[in-house]
C-alpha positions as CSV (number, residue, x, y, z in Angstrom):
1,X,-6.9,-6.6,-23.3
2,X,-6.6,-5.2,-19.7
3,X,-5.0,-7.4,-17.4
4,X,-6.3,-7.4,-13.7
5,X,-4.5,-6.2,-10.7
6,X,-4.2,-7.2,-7.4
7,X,-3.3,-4.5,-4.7
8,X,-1.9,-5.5,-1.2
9,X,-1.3,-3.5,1.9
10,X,1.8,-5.3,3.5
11,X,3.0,-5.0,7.0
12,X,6.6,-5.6,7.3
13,X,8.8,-5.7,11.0
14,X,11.2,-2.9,11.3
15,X,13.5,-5.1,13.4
16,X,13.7,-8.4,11.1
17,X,12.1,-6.7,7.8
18,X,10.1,-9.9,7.4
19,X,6.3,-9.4,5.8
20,X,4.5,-9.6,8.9
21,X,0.8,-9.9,6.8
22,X,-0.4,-9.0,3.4
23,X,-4.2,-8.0,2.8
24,X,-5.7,-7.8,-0.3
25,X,-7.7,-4.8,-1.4
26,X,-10.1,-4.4,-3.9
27,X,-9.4,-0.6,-5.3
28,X,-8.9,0.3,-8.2
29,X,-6.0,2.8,-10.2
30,X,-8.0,5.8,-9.9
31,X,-9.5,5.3,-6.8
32,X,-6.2,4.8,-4.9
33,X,-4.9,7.8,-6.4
34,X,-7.2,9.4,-3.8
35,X,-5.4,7.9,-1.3
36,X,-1.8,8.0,-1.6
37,X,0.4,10.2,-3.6
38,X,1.6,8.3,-6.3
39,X,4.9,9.0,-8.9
40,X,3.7,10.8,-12.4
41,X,5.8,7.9,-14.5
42,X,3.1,5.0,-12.9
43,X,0.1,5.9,-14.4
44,X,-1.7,2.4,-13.4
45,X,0.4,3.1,-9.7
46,X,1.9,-1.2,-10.3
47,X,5.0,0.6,-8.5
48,X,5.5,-0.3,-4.6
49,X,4.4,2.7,-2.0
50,X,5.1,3.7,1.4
51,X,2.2,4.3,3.3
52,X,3.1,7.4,5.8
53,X,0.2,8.0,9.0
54,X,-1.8,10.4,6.7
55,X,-1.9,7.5,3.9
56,X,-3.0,4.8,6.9
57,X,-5.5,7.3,8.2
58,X,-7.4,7.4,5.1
59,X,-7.5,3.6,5.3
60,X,-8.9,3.7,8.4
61,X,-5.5,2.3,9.7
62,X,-4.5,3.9,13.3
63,X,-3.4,3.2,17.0
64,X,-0.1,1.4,15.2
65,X,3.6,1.4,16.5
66,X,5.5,2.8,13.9
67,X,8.4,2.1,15.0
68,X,8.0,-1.9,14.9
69,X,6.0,-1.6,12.0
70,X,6.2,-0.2,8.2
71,X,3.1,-0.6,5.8
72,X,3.4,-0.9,1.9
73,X,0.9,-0.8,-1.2
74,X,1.7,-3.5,-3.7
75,X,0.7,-4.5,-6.9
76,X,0.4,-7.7,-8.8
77,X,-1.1,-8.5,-12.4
């Protein structure tokens, strides 16, 4: 049986490294493999990613700071 999997973007501060928000979004393994670049030993990418301005850009994400800011995809079954 498959088990379901939640994906997050999080937003963490560079100055305190404290999760600033967490969104939830509903896309699935192979779809977010269009996205980001993901590692070939995490097949159902559950692994944590950093999202670089090319990765934010295809999520619509712009017009950031980056240097207060760092944004991460998560995964939770």
């Amino acid at each position: 049986m498959m088990q379901k999997v939640r994906r997050y973007i999080e937003i963490y501060s560079n100055v305190t490294d404290e999760i600033l928000l967490r969104i939830e979004i509903k896309i699935g393994a192979n779809q977010i493999k269009e996205f980001i670049s993901i590692d070939s030993d995490d097949p159902d990418v559950l692994g944590v990613y950093s999202l670089n301005d090319n990765d934010l850009k295809k999520f619509g994400i712009t017009n950031y700071d980056e240097t207060s800011i760092s944004f991460f995809i998560t995964s939770e079954l």
